[in-house]
N, C-alpha and C positions, 0 to 999 in steps of 0.2 A: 504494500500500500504506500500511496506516494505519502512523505512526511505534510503534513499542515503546517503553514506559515507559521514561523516564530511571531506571535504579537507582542508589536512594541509601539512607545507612546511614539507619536508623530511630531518631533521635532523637527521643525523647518531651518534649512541651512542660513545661518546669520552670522553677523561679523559685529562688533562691537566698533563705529564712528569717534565716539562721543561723548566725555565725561565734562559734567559740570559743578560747579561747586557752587553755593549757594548759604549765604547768611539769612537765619528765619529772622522774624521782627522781634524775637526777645533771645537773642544767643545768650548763652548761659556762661557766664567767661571760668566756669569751673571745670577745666577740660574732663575731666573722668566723667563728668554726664553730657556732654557736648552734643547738643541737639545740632550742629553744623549739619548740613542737608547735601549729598548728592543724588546727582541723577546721570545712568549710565545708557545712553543712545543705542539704537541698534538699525541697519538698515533695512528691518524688515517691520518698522514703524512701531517697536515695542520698545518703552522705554523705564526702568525699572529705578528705584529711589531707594535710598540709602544714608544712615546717619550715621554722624560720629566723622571725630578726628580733626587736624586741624588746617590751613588752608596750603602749608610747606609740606607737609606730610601726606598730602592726598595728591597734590597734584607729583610729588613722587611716585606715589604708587600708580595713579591712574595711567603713567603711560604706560606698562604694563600691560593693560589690558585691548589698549588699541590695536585693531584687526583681527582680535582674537576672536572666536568661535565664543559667544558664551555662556555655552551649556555649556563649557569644560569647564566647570567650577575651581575643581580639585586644582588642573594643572594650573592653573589661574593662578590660583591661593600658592602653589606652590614655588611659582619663579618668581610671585612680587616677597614672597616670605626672604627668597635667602639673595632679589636682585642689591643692587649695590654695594658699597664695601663693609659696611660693619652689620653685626648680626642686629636682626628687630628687636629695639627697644619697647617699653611700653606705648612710646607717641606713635611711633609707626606701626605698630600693632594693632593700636586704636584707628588707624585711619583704613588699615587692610581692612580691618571688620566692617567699615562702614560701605567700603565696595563692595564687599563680599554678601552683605545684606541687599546691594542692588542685584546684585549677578543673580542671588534665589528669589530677587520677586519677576527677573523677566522671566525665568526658570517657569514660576507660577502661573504666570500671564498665559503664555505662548501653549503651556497642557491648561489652562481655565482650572486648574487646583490651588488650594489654598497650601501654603507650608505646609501643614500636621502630615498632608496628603502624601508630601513630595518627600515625609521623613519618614513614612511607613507607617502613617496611621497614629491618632488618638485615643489613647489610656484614660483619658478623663476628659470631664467635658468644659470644668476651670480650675480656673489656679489660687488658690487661697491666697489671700494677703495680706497684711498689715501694713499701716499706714505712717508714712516717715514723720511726717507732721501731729501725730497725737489721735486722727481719726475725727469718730463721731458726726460723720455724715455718711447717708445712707443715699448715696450718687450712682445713679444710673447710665446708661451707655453716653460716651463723652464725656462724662461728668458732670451730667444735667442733674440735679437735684432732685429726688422724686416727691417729697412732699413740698417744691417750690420755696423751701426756707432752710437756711445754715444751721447749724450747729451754732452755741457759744462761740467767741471766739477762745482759744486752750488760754490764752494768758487769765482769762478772767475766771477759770475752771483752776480747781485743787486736782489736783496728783490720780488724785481716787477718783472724781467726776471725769475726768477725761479717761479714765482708762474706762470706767464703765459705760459710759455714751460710745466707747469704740467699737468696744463687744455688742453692744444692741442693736451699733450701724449696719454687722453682722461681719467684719471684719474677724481672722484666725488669732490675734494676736494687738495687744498694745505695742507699743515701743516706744521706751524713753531711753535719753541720755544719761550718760553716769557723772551726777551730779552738777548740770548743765548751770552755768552761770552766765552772768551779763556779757557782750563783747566789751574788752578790752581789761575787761576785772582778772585781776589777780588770780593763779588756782592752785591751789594751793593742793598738792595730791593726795598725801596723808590727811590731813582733814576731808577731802569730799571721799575719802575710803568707807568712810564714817557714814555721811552723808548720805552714799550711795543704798547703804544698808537701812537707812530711815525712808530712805525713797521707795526702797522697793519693795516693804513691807505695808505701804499704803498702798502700790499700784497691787500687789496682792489682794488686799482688800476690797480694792474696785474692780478687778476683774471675777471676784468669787473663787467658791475652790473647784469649778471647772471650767472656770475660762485661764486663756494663757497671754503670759507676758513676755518683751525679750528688752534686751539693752546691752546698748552698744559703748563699749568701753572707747570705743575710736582711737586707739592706741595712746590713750591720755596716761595711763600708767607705765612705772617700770614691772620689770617681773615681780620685783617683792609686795609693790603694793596690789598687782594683778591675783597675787594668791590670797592676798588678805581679803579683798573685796570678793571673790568667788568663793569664797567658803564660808563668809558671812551672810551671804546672799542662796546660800545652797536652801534652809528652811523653806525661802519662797518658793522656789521651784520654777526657775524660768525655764521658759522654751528653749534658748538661748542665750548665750553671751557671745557678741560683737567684738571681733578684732580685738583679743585682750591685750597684748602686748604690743612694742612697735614691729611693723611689719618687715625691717631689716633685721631683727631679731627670732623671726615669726619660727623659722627652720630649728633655729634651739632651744627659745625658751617653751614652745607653742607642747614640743613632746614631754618635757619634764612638768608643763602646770597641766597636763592630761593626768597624770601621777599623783597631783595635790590635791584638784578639786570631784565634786559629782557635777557640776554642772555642763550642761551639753555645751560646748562650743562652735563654736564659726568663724572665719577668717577670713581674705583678700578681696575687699572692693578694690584694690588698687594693684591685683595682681593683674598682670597679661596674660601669655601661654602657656600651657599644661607646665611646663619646665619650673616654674612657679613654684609649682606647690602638689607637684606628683606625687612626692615622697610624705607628704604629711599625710595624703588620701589613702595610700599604699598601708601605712600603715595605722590607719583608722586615730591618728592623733587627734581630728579633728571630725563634728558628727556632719556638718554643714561645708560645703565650701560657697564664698561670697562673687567667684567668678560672675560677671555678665557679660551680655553685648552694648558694644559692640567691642571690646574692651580685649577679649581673649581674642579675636581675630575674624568673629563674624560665625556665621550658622556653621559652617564649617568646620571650623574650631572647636566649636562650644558641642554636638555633637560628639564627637571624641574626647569630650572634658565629660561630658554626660554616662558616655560608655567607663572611662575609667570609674566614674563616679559608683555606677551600679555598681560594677564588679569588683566595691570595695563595701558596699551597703555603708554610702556616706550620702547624703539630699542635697538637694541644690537652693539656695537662699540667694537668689540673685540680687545684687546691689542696684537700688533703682539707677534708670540712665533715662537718656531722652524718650519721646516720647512714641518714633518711628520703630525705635529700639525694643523698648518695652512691645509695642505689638509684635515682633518678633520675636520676643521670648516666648510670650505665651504658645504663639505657635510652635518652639522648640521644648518647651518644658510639659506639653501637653502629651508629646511624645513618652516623656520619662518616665518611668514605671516605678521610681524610686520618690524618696518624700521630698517636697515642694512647698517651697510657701514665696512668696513675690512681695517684695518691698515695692510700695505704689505709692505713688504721690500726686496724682491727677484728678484723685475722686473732690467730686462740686467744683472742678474750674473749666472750662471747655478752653481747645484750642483751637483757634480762629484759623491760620492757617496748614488747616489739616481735617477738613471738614469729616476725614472718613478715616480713620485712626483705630480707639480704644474701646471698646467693649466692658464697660464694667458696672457693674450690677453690685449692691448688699454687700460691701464689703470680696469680691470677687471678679478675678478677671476671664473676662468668657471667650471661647474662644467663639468665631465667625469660619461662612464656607467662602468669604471672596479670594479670587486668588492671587496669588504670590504673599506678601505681607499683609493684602489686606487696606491697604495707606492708600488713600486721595489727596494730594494738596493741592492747596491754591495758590499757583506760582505766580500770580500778580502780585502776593503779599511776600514775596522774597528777592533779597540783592543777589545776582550771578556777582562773585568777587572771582572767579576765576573759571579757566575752558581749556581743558587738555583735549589735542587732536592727532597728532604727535604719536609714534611708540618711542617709548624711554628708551634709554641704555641697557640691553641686554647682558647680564652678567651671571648668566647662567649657562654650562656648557651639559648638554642630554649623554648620558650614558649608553650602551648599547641595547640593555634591559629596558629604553625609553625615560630611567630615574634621570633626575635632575641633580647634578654637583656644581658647588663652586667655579666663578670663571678662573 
């Protein structure tokens, strides 16, 4: 019997023209959430959007990608990863991922599938969150309000009211700072060890004994006062603790205060690539890792940070980012089969130029069927500061197996 056609998705032959870079109307001058916006052309009129990174570091990478084919995702990712002479920092890592985020929504477009599709299907149907800012609004897709009115503002709310107006918004989780004080005030770190512990035994209280709380040390401590404050904090019972330590220290101290405390752990919004922070996953020093996009180097990356992740039974606690980005996780994380929870910061504010973005619901980020990312902008509300048309400097020579080495 004659064999029957191998079925495969119908990608049509395309070439990558055309990368642009683009400042939205509120850039965020805090590069690790860098809402910077590209968009990457193709000659077959699909054009796919991408965030993150900064405007010397994208138009680095984007030559790159010029005349390439780009459904080759992978090799993509793989000759801007090791082009030019020094290996990828975190900035240039940031800015891969924010290409790397266009190349999977044309990906999307061109098969009419959303991400979850394009990564082997959805494990769940959202993403639990807790909210960076304190919570207690109960915001709907966009972050339209659904009873047409705010929350308190947190300043005029006690410790215990905002933790429990978070949990009712329907939010997985509170999150407060450890021992957070005024900008430019004095901090004193042995004193807010203290503090921390008086703090977290009210948000205890305001969350009840089955809701959950987390906080984020932000690397404000050294090791010594990181074990004091986690073992004084252990009765509460947080979900987590946030970045205990500083994160150049994260590889030494991170495995020995596994050893001091019970309470779960989490680490690196300010890590890049798997290289990072392999070895802490590996060997389960930590329960959480804080990796996001576009930051590890885009869907592509994070993927493979997701795979290590399972097959050490550690969760993924992603560091919020912009807001292109964050639609992209969900779509990544939705995948995950391991524990999840999503730092969000979006809920009751809309963003104007992105009419068609975020999905979220009660405390919850949901996932949609549009495809590739899912993102509509409105590019009259945005500056082009830059246009690569160009291929870059190639500095990668192909092996005979087709790998990619050094030039």
């Amino acid at each position: 019997m004659a064999r029957p056609p191998r079925a495969e998705a119908a990608l049509p032959k395309a070439k990558i023209t055309r990368v642009r870079i683009y400042q939205p109307p509120n850039l965020n001058q805090l590069f690790n959430q860098s809402n910077m916006i590209v968009t990457v052309e193709t000659d077959i009129g699909i054009t796919g959007i991408g965030e993150g990174g900064a405007k010397d570091t994208l138009d680095q990478c984007a030559g790159t990608l010029i005349g390439k084919n780009p459904f080759r995702i992978e090799a993509i990712w793989q000759e801007m990863y090791i082009a030019w002479f020094y290996p990828p920092g975190r900035e240039k890592q940031h800015a891969l991922g924010a290409l790397d985020l266009a190349l999977w929504d044309i990906k999307g477009k061109a098969l009419g599938l959303p991400l979850h599709e394009l990564l082997g299907g959805a494990v769940r149907n959202h993403c639990e969150c807790y909210a960076t800012g304190g919570g207690g609004r109960a915001a709907g897709p966009q972050g339209a309000n659904q009873n047409g009115r705010s929350a308190p503002p947190p300043a005029r709310m006690s410790l215990k009211e905002r933790a429990q107006a978070t949990i009712e918004a329907g939010y997985r989780a509170f999150r407060m700072g450890a021992g957070d004080t005024r900008d430019g005030a004095e901090f004193n770190t042995h004193e807010r060890v203290r503090q921390v512990a008086k703090d977290c035994k009210e948000v205890r209280e305001g969350v009840g004994t089955n809701g959950d709380w987390c906080i984020d040390f932000h690397q404000r401590f050294d090791y010594s006062d990181a074990v004091r404050a986690c073992k004084l904090i252990e009765e509460y019972e947080p979900y987590f603790v946030e970045d205990p330590v500083h994160d150049q220290h994260a590889a030494q101290d991170i495995p020995k205060l596994r050893k001091m405390t019970t309470v779960p752990l989490t680490h690196g919004e300010e890590w890049g690539q798997r290289y990072d922070f392999n070895q802490l996953v590996e060997n389960h020093d930590i329960d959480y890792i804080r990796a996001t996009l576009p930051n590890v180097g885009g869907v592509t990356e994070m993927m493979k940070i997701a795979a290590l992740c399972e097959t050490h039974a550690v969760g993924i606690i992603p560091h919020f980012t912009g807001p292109i980005a964050t639609a992209a996780l969900v779509g990544c994380l939705s995948t995950f089969p391991g524990p999840v929870i999503m730092e969000y910061n979006y809920g009751g504010r809309a963003i104007d130029h992105l009419p068609q973005c975020l999905d979220f619901k009660n405390g919850k980020a949901l996932m949609n069927d549009r495809p590739g990312l899912g993102v509509t902008a409105e590019m009259k509300m945005l500056k082009m500061i830059g246009e690569v048309t160009e291929p870059g400097r190639r500095n990668a020579y192909q092996r005979p197996d087709g790998s990619l080495t050094h030039w």
